[in-house]
C-alpha angles and dihedrals in degrees: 000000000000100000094224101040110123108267106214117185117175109214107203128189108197096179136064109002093001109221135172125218124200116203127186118191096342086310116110107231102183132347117189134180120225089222100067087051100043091031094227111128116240086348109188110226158082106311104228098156105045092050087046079058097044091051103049097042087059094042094236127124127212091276093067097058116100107199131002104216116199119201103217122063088186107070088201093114090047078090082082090055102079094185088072101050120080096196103050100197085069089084094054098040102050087062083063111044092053085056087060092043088050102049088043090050094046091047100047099017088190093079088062096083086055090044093058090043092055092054095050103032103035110014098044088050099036097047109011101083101036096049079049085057099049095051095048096051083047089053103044087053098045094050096030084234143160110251091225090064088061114092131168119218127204108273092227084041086060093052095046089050090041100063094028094056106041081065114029120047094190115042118250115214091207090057118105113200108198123189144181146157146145100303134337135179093324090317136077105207137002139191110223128187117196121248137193098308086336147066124239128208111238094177139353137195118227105225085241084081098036113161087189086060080059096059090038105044087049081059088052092050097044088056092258135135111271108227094018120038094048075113093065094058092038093052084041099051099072083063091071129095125238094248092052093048101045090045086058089036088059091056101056103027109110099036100106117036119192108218124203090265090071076250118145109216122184137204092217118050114226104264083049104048102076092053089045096051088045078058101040094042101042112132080006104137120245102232082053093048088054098041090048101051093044078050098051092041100053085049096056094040093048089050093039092057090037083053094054098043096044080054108042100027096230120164091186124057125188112203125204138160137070085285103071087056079093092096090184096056085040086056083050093054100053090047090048132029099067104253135140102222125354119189111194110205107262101246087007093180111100103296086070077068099081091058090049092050087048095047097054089037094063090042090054092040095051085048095049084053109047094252103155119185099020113137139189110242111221121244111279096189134348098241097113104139154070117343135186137206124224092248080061092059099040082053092053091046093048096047098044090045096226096162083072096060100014144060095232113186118186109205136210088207106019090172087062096038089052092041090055079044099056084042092066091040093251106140122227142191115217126203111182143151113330130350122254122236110232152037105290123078111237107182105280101076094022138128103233125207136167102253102212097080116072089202101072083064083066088050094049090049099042099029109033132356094033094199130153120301095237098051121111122217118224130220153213125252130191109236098225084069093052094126099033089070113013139050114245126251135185124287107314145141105256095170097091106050094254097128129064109209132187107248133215129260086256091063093039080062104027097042106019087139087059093051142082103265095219105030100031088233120156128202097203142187101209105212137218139172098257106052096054116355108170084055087041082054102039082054096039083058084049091056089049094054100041106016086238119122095198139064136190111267116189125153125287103239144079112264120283094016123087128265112297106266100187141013083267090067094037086057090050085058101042091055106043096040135051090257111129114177118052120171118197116184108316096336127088120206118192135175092223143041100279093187093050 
């Protein structure tokens, strides 16, 4: 192969917040999740509009792409993927019928071995192949693709590769890359060294003993949404009171041990544990339910990444997995486990799955073809994804004929004009440049406040957000302030909102509105001039006005739907909130006279 041909690889994460990544000679060019185009949250699927979008934004077809990298090797969650299921009740039934197997199993635990037998014996054989089949031949139509160019990663690789390469581009043989979620290929968690040009598994967990189920199936019970609102319970769990925590503690305890081999092991096998904890938990109260499994889980995170390190004498951990959202357990870890320097993946839930397949199917690409010397470059920012001009939005303003219900103000300097706008407590949303991949809001999708006053906590609630009383907001910081507002940790990456910290009494008085109102915790996005700098100067200008270096940051977006993607969506949420004052690229649109 000609050595300086343009390598493309298309990641793609099928499953929980389907997403698509574009890489380019080991540099990630664009990475897009299906749910911010079809405006489904955390939509399953095959991501056909976010790789449309990939594809025409870097002006390549199909036929460019080298290799097309999928996340999962078990094709178990392509149930959720309709277009490749010829009967469609199949989706709705087999909910139900787990339901059935699991209360069966939990009532007479004898038929879980058969259980068990049946799902590695009868279902893999019977439904894994031809469910391969039928996403390959999808995804050969719909990309007009050779099959050949189709592969399948392991789902906890991708991970692994995920985390370690967004932030090294060499490999180091002293770095420990640890994972862990709900559920993988056929394991939960895994604890990976690097050799040689690869990485080798040192442990893995089976997802019949899954610590992130644990967290998941305590949202469930707590009437919560499984794989999304694992947050809530998380920003609820600092309200409750010691008695009530440790009551609940004393309950779940000893249901994972983590043995010497980096191995989980539960008490309660998978299909058993949600009925368990329903037994376990029952006239618990909520606020201790919250606080105890925050509790349990910080514990096991913080032994299972000590573990790693005691045994493989890493100074350096790379985190990734839905678990290590848990930026609380993530702060632990960093003050704890005895390691020089942890990075934890930005978003590191399973849309981070579609860098990580992109990542190890370039390495692997460039090896096949002789391509020595190739390396990936790591993420320099997260804005990966759609952008706008402002003719587009001249266009959307004239088309949609907001003069004629709207101020709409077009500035020759709109940082400075927000930032004039948050001095005086006025919120605004802010659309800028291109949008960033994740889950976190990082300015340029972002709902901005100024973050002294308390009150404007109450109007993002109740206006806007309407989110649950006891959620915090987070907040940007600029990095030149560091010290003057949070505590200092070990090595990390603090530009993408992964690490709680405990803040300063400045801060308890200069952002209250960013912080945890009971235990003064801050998630914060530290900011400098080189990962965002028209946001760095719209909250330097901030700073000038009001002597403060740090602003409110929340999402963009009404509750329950993603974060807003185009003008189109800001408008949505202008309309149907409280929200008053949108800007979207250089122009400003109020609903009321802002120079009155």
């Amino acid at each position: 192969m000609n050595q300086t041909q343009d390598i493309y690889i298309l990641g793609i994460n099928e499953s929980h917040n389907a997403t698509a990544c574009l890489l380019k000679n080991g540099h990630i060019v664009g990475c897009l999740s299906e749910e911010r185009l079809c405006r489904k949250k955390n939509v399953y699927g095959f991501p056909s509009l976010s790789i449309q979008y990939l594809l025409k934004e870097n002006n390549i077809t199909p036929a460019d792409i080298a290799r097309v990298i999928l996340s999962f090797e078990n094709p178990i969650l392509l149930f959720h993927n309709i277009e490749y299921i010829s009967d469609k009740r199949i989706p709705h039934i087999l909910p139900f019928l787990k339901n059935i197997i699991d209360a069966v199993a939990y009532h007479v635990p004898a038929t879980y071995k058969l259980y068990t037998y049946a799902y590695d014996n009868v279902y893999k054989r019977l439904f894994w192949d031809g469910l391969r089949r039928k996403q390959d031949l999808f995804i050969e139509k719909e990309l007009a693709i050779a099959p050949q160019k189709i592969a399948r990663v392991n789902h906890h690789m991708c991970h692994a590769y995920a985390v370690y390469y967004s932030y090294c581009d060499r490999q180091d043989q002293h770095d420990l890359i640890v994972t862990l979620d709900g559920i993988g290929d056929d394991s939960c968690g895994a604890v990976m060294q690097v050799s040689g040009a690869h990485l080798k598994t040192l442990a893995q967990t089976s997802n019949t003993n899954s610590p992130g189920m644990l967290y998941a199936f305590v949202t469930d019970y707590m009437g919560m949404k499984i794989g999304e609102h694992e947050y809530k319970v998380m920003g609820l769990s600092p309200y409750s009171s010691h008695y009530e925590v440790e009551k609940v503690y004393k309950r779940i305890r000893d249901i994972f041990t983590l043995g010497d081999d980096l191995v989980f092991r539960s008490k309660v096998p998978d299909v058993l544990l949600g009925r368990y904890l329903r037994n376990k938990l029952y006239k618990c109260r909520f606020d201790g339910i919250a606080g105890a499994v925050q509790k349990y889980i910080e514990e096991l995170l913080c032994q299972y990444v000590a573990k790693a390190v005691q045994k493989t004498g890493a100074r350096r951990i790379f985190c990734g997995g839905g678990v290590f959202m848990n930026v609380k357990a993530n702060k632990l870890i960093l003050e704890q486990t005895g390691t020089d320097a942890a990075y934890f993946m930005p978003s590191a839930g399973d849309e981070s799955t579609a860098i990580g397949a992109a990542y190890q199917g370039y390495l692997d690409h460039c090896a096949h073809n002789g391509l020595d010397g190739r390396r990936i470059a790591p993420l320099k920012d997260l804005y990966l994804g759609v952008q706008y001009t402002n003719d587009d939005v001249r266009t959307f303003i004239r088309n949609n004929k907001l003069e004629d219900s709207f101020y709409i103000y077009e500035e020759k300097d709109v940082e400075k004009r927000i930032a004039e706008l948050l001095a005086r407590y006025i919120v605004v949303a802010r659309l800028r440049g291109k949008m960033e991949w994740g889950a976190r809001a990082l300015g340029n999708r972002s709902i901005l406040a100024n973050p002294s006053n308390y009150a404007v906590v109450r109007i993002l609630n109740d206006q806007i957000k309407s989110r649950d009383f006891w959620m915090p907001f987070a907040g940007t910081v600029l990095a030149e302030r560091f010290n003057d507002y949070l505590l200092p940790t070990k090595r990390t990456d603090n530009s993408n909102m992964m690490v709680a910290y405990d803040t300063t009494a400045r801060a308890q008085k200069e952002l209250i509105a960013a912080i945890h109102p009971y235990d003064y915790t801050m998630r914060a996005q530290v900011l400098t001039k080189e990962y965002n700098p028209r946001y760095h100067a719209l909250i330097s200008e901030f700073q000038r006005l009001t002597s403060i270096g740090g602003i409110v940051n929340t999402s963009f977006n009404l509750h329950g739907e993603p974060m807003v993607c185009s003008p189109d969506d800001a408008l949505h949420s202008l309309r149907e909130s409280g929200l008053e004052v949108v800007a979207i690229e250089d122009f400003v649109i109020s609903k009321k006279n802002l120079n009155a």
